[in-house]
C-alpha positions in Angstrom: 84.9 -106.7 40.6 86.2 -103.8 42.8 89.1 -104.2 45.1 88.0 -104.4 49.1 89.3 -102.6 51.3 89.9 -105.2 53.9 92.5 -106.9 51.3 94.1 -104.0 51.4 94.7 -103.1 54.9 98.5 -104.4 55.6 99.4 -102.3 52.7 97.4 -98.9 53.0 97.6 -99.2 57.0 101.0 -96.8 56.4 99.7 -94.0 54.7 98.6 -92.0 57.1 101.4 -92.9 59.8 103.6 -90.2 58.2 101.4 -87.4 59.8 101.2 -88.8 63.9 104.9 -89.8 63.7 106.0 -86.3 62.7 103.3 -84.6 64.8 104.8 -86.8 67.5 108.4 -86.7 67.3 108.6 -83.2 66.2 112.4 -83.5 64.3 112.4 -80.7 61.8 114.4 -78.0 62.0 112.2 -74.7 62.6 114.4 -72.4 61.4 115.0 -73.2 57.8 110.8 -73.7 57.5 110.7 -69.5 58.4 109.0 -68.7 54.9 106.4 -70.6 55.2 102.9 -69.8 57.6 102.8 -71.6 60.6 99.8 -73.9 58.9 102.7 -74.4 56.1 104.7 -75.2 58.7 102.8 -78.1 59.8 101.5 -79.7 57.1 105.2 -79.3 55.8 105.7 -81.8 58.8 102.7 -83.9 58.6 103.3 -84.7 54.5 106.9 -84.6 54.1 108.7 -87.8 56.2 107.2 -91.0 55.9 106.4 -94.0 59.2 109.5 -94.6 61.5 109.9 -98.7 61.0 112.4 -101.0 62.0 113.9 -102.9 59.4 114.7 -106.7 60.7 118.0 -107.1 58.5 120.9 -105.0 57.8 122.0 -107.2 54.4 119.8 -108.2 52.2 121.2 -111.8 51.7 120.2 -112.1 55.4 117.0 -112.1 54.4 117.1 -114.5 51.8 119.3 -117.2 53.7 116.8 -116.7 56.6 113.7 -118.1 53.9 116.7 -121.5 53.4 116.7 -121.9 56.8 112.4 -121.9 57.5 111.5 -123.2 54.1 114.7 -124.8 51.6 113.2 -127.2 50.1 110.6 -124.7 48.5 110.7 -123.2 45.2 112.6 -120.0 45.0 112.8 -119.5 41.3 111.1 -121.0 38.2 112.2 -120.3 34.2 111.3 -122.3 31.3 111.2 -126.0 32.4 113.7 -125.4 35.4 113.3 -124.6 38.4 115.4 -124.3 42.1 114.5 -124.8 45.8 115.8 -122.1 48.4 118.0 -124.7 49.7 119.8 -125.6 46.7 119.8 -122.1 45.9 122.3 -120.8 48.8 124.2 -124.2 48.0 125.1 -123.5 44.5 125.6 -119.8 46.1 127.8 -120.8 48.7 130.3 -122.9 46.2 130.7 -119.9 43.8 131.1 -117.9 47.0 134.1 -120.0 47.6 135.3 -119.6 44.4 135.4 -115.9 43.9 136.9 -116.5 47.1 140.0 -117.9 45.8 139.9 -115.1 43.2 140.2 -112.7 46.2 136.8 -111.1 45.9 135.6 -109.5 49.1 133.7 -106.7 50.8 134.2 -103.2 49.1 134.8 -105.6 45.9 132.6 -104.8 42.7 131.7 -108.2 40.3 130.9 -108.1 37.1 127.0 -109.9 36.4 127.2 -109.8 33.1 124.6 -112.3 31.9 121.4 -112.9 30.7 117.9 -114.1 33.0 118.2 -117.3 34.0 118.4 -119.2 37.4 122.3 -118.7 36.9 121.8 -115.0 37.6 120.3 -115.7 40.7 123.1 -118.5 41.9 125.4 -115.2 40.9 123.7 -112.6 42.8 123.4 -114.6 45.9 127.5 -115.7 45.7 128.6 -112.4 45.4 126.5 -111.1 47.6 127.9 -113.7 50.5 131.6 -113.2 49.5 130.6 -109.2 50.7 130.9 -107.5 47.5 128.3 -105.8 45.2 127.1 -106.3 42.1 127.2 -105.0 39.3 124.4 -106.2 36.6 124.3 -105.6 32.6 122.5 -108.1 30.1 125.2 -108.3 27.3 123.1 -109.7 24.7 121.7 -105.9 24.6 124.1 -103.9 26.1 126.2 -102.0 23.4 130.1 -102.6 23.9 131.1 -99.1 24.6 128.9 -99.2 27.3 130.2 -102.2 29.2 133.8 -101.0 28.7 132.2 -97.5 30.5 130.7 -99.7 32.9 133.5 -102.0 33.1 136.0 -99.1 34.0 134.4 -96.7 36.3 133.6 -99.7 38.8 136.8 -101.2 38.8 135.6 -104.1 38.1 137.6 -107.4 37.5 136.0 -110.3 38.4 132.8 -111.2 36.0 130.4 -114.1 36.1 128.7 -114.5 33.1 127.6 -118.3 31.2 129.2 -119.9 28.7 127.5 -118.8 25.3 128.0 -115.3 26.5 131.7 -115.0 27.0 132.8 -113.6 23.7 130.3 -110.4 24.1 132.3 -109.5 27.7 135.2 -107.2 26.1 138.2 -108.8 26.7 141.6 -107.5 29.2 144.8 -109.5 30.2 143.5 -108.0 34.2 140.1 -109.6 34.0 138.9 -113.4 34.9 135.9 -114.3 33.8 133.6 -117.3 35.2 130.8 -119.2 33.6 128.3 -120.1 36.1 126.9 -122.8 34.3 130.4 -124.4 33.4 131.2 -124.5 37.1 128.0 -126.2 37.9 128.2 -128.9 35.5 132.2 -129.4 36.5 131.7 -129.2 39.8 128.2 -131.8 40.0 126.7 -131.5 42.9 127.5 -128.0 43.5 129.8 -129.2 46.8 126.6 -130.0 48.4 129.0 -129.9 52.0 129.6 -126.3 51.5 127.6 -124.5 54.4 124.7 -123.0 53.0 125.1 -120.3 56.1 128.3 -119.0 54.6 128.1 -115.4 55.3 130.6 -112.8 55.7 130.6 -111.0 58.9 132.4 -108.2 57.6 129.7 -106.4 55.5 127.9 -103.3 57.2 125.1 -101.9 56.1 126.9 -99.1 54.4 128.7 -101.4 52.2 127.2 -101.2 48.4 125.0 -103.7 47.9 125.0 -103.3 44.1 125.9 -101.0 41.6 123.6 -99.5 39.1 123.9 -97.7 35.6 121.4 -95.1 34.7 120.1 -95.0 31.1 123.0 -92.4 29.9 120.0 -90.2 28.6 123.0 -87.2 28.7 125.1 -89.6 26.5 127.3 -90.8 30.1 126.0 -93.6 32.3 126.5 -93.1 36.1 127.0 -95.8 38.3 124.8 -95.6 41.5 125.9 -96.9 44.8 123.0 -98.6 46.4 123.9 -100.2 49.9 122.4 -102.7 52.2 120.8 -100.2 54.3 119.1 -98.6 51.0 118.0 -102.0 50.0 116.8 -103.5 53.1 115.0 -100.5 54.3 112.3 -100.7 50.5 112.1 -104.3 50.3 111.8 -105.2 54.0 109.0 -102.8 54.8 105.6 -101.7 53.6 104.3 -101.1 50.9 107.9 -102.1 49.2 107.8 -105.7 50.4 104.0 -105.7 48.3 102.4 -108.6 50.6 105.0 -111.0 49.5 105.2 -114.5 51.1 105.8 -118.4 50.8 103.9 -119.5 47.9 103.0 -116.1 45.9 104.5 -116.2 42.7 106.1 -112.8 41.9 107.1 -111.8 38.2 110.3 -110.9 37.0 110.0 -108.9 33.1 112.3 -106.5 33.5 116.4 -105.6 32.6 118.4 -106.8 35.4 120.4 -103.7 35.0 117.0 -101.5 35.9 116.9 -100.7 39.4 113.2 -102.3 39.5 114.5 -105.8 38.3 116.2 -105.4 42.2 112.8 -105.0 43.1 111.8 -108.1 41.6 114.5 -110.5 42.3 115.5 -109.5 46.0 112.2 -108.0 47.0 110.5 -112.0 46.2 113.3 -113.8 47.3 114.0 -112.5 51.1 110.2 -113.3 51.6 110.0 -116.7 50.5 108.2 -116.1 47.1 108.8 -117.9 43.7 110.1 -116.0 41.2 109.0 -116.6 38.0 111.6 -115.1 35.7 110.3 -114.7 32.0 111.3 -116.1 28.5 110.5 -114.4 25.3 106.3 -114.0 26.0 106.8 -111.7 29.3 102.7 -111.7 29.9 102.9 -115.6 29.8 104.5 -115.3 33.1 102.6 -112.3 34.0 99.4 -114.2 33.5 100.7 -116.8 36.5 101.7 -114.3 39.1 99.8 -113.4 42.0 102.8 -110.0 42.5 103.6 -107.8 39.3 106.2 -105.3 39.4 106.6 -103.4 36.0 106.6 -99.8 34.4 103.3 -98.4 32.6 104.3 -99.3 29.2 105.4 -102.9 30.5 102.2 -103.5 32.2 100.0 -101.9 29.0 100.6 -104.8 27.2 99.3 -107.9 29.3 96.0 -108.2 29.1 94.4 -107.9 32.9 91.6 -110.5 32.6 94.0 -112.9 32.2 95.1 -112.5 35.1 93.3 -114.5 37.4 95.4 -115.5 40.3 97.2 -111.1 40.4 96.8 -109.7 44.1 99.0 -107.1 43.7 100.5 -105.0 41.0 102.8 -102.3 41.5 104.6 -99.4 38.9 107.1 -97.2 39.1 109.6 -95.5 36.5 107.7 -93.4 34.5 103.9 -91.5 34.7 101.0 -94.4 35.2 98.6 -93.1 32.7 94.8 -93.2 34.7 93.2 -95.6 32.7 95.8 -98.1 33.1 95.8 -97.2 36.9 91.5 -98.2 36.6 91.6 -101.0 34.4 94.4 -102.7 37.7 92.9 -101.5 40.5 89.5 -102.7 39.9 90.8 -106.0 40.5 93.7 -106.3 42.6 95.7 -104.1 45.0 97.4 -101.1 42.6 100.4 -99.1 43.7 102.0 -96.4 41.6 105.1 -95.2 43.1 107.8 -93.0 42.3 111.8 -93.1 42.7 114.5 -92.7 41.1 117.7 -94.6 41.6 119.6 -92.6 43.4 116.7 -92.7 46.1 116.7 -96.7 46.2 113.5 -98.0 43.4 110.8 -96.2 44.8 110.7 -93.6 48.0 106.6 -92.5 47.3 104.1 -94.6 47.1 100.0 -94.5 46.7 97.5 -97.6 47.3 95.1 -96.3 44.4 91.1 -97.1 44.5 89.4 -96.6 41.5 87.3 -93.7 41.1 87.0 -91.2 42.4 89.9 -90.8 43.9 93.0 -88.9 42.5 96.2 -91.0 41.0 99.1 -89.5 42.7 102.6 -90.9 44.0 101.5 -90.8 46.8 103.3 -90.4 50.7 107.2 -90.8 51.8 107.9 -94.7 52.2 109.4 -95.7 55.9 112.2 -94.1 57.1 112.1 -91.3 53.9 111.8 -88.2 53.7 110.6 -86.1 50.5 110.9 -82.2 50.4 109.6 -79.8 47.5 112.2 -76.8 47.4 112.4 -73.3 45.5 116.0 -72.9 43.4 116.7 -71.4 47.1 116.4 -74.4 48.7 113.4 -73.2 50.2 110.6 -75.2 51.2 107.7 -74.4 48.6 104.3 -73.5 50.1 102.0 -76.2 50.4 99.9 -76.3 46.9 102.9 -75.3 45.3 104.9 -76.5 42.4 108.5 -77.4 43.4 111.5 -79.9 42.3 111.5 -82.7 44.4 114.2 -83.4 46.9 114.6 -86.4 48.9 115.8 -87.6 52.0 116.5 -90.7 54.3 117.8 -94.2 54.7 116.7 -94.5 51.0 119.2 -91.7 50.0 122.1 -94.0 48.2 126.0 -93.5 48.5 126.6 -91.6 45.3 128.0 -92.1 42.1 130.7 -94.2 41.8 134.1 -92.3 41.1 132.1 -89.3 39.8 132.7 -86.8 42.8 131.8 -83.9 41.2 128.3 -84.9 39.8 127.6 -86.5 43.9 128.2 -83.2 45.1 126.4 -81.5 43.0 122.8 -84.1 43.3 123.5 -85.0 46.7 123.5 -82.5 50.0 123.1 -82.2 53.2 120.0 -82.1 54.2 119.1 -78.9 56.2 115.7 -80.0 57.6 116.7 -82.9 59.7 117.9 -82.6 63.2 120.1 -85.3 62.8 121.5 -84.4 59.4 122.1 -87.3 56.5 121.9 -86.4 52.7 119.4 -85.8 50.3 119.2 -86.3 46.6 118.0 -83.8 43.8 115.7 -85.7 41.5 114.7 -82.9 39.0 111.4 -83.5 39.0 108.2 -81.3 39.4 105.7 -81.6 42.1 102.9 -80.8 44.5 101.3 -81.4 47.3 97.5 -81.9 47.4 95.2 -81.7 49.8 95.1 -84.8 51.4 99.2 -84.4 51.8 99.5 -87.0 48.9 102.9 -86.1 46.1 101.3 -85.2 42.5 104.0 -85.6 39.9 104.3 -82.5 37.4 106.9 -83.9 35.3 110.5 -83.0 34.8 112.5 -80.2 35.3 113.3 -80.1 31.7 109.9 -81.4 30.3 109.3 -77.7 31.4 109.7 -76.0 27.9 108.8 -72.7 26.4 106.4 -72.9 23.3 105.2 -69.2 21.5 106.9 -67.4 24.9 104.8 -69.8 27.4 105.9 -72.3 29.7 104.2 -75.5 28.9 104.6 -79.1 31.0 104.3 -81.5 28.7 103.0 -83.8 31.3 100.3 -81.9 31.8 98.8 -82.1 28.3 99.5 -85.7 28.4 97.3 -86.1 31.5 94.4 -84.2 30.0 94.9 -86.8 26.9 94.7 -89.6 29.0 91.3 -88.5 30.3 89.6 -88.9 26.6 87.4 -91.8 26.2 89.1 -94.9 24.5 92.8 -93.2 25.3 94.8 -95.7 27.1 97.9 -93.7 27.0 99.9 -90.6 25.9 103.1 -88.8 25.8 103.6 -85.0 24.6 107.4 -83.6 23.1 108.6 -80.5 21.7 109.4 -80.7 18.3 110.5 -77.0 17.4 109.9 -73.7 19.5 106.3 -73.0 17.9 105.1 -76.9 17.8 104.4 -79.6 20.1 102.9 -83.5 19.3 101.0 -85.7 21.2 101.3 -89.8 20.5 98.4 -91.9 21.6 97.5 -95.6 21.7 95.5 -97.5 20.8 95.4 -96.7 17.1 91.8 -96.5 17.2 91.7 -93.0 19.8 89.8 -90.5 17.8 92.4 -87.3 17.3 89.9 -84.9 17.3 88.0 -85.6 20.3 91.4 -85.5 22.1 92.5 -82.1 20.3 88.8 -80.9 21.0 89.6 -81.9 24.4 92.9 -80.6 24.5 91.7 -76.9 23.4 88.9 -76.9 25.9 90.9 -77.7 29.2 93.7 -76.0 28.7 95.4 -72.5 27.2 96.4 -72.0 23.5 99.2 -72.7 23.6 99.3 -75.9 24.9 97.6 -76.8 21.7 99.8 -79.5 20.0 100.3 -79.2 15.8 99.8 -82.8 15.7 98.6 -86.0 17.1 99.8 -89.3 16.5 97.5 -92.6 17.0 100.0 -95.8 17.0 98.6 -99.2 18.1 101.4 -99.1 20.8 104.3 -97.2 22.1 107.8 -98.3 21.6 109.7 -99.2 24.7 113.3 -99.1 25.7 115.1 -101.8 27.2 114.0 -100.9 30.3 110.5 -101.1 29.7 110.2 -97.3 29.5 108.7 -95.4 26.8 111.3 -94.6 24.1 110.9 -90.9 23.2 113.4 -91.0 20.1 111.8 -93.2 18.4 108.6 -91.5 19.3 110.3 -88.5 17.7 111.2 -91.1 14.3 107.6 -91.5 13.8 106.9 -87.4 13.5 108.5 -87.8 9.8 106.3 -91.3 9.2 102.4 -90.3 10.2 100.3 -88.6 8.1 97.9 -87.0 10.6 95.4 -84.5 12.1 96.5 -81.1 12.3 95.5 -78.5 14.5 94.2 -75.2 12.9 
């Protein structure tokens, strides 16, 4: 059944506010938009900074306590047979608030969340969150070691809550203390049920970090992130980030707590009174039960969307949504592919997508965002034009953690705001078509030469994508002269897709090989893992290209 478009209307009612608030309020700068054409120059405008909203908290906890005030004795979080109200929530909160306390954590603080998924994580987030400090989140049962002691030592951290079983895989130090959630709950018995579940610092701004993310370390060297209050607040409190959430909605939670879209998941359902339904070791068990999913491509490829009855919304971000995918969703419930990185705060582009026939882009700047496409001048591209993407806004996060160099050189001021603030350099590709919607052309370094052409990868993958019974593809550079293509299912025919391939685009976009696997292994952030793509070159016997 197709989605209607009155569902629909609280969400998509945004997208074309970007274009009369910057034709209204006129804020660019004029002179550093000189080299484009005066029609440049306006659409430049109209496409590039997303709705002015107010945001109705500074701190995200604010939110959240607000939902234990209007509605605590309803269900804020379910996993395996447990579950917790709202009000017992912020209690539980509240007495490990006190207790880190003691320990002398405070705002400008960073605390170690070095657990698993589990209602304890959530009691965690929450305390540290009202002592005034950020978190810092890693699941230890994955992480390797010499990660966590990176982790460990660029924030500074020294306080960790963790649970009991997981202690020993916390590297140990004479300057740390380290607190089992769970051990303190069954010590303490009723959680100090006196403690006021209103406990908030009044000290935190909403510059102060709200939490501290890790990237992937794809260069070999994980960077923490600085996201704030404001960064946070301004997705999660607003359209389309806040995804229709309210009392009753279950919302899913699948992926890594140390991915910038578990925040997504976990904050973004708990400030507007939905139950969070964290997952065990079947993810699309709890997807199956969720009227909100939030999850990347290759996470949402495998749960099966007719068992899905009670979905309203699903939403993706963190790597290319493969068309198909995008179809088979949004012909029954609200779909939203958006882009982000972590730096810019989850997601700062988003599109509503309608089946057929319209185009699967990222879609617009999210409220209060901006999103520029630059020449390696700095200069604004022409409108149709590929360039890196650049972004800008209250979505624009605080830098790397005690990595000054690297901030300076991704984050600068921004040139094209009259009222300055930063923006972040994302190194990706893209375009603007002609409805002012963001196209995603892939990476600055998926960019690579092949015979003496430049080839995007992303590109090939696309054209894949669009072959009958392909759900999904990714293309990589094996040597200077070859290039493969993996697709799922198993069952894609090679040689309609290499037929394809040859008829849509040049020669030398031509891959020597295509790979068919029944599915495409995934990293622990639910992301598609190109090494081991790369491991299966040496494994397939295949088609070959002639």
């Amino acid at each position: 059944m197709g989605i209607k478009k009155h569902k629909s209307q609280h969400i998509s009612a945004y997208i074309d506010q970007s274009i009369k608030e910057a034709e209204k309020n006129q804020i660019f700068n004029k002179t550093v938009l000189s080299n484009l054409s005066q029609a440049d120059q306006e659409k430049f405008e109209a496409y590039a900074k997303g709705p002015d909203v107010k945001i109705p908290y500074q701190m995200i906890h604010q939110a959240i306590e607000y939902q234990t005030i209007k509605q605590g004795g309803a269900i804020a979080a379910k996993h395996r047979n447990l579950q917790i109200t709202y009000g017992e929530l912020s209690r539980q909160a509240s007495y490990l608030a006190v207790q880190l306390n003691k320990l002398g954590v405070g705002p400008g603080d960073n605390v170690g969340l070095f657990l698993e998924r589990s209602i304890y994580m959530l009691v965690g987030i929450l305390a540290i969150l009202k002592t005034g400090a950020a978190y810092v989140p890693q699941d230890v049962r994955i992480t390797p070691k010499s990660i966590l002691l990176k982790v460990m030592g660029v924030a500074g951290i020294r306080v960790y809550l963790t649970l009991s079983h997981l202690i020993e895989k916390i590297p140990s130090s004479v300057n740390h203390t380290i607190l089992a959630i769970d051990d303190l709950h069954r010590s303490s018995g009723s959680w100090k049920s006196n403690i006021s579940t209103k406990m908030c610092v009044t000290k935190v701004n909403p510059n102060n970090n709200c939490f501290i993310l890790f990237t992937s370390g794809t260069t070999g060297t994980p960077n923490g992130v600085q996201v704030t209050h404001g960064n946070v607040c301004n997705i999660l409190l607003s359209r389309p980030g806040n995804l229709g959430i309210k009392s009753g909605y279950k919302v899913s939670q699948l992926l890594n707590i140390a991915f910038d879209m578990a925040a997504w998941e976990i904050l973004g359902c708990l400030a507007h009174g939905g139950t969070l339904m964290i997952r065990d070791t079947d993810f699309t068990e709890v997807a199956r039960q969720c009227d909100v999913i939030i999850a990347t491509p290759s996470i949402l490829s495998k749960i099966d969307s007719t068992l899905c009855h009670s979905t309203k919304t699903v939403a993706v971000a963190g790597e290319p949504c493969p068309k198909p995918l995008a179809e088979q969703w949004a012909a029954k419930c609200q779909f939203i592919n958006s882009y982000g990185p972590t730096e810019t705060t989850i997601i700062n582009t988003a599109q509503l997508y309608f089946s057929y026939p319209y185009s699967l882009t990222i879609g617009k700047p999210t409220p209060n965002n901006t999103v520029y496409l630059l020449d390696e001048h700095l200069r604004p591209c022409s409108i149709g034009s590929i360039g890196e993407i650049w972004v800008g806004g209250k979505g624009v996060t605080a830098g790397y953690i005690n990595n000054i160099e690297l901030t300076r050189e991704r984050y600068q001021p921004d040139p094209f705001i009259a009222n300055g603030g930063m923006m972040f350099r994302t190194r990706d590709l893209g375009r603007w078509n002609e409805n002012g919607d963001l196209e995603h052309w892939g990476r600055t370094d998926d960019q690579v030469k092949i015979k003496g052409f430049r080839v995007e990868l992303d590109s090939i993958s696309t054209v894949t994508e669009s072959v009958k019974g392909c759900q999904q593809a990714v293309t990589l550079k094996i040597s200077n002269e070859k290039l493969v293509t993996f697709v799922t299912p198993l069952s894609v025919d090679t040689q309609n897709c290499m037929d394809t391939i040859g008829a849509r685009l040049p020669y030398y976009c031509l891959p020597s090989t295509i790979i068919a696997l029944s599915e495409f292994p995934v990293t622990d952030r639910g992301k598609i893992d190109k090494q081991a793509l790369m491991d299966q070159v040496h494994k397939k016997t295949v088609h070959y290209s002639s």
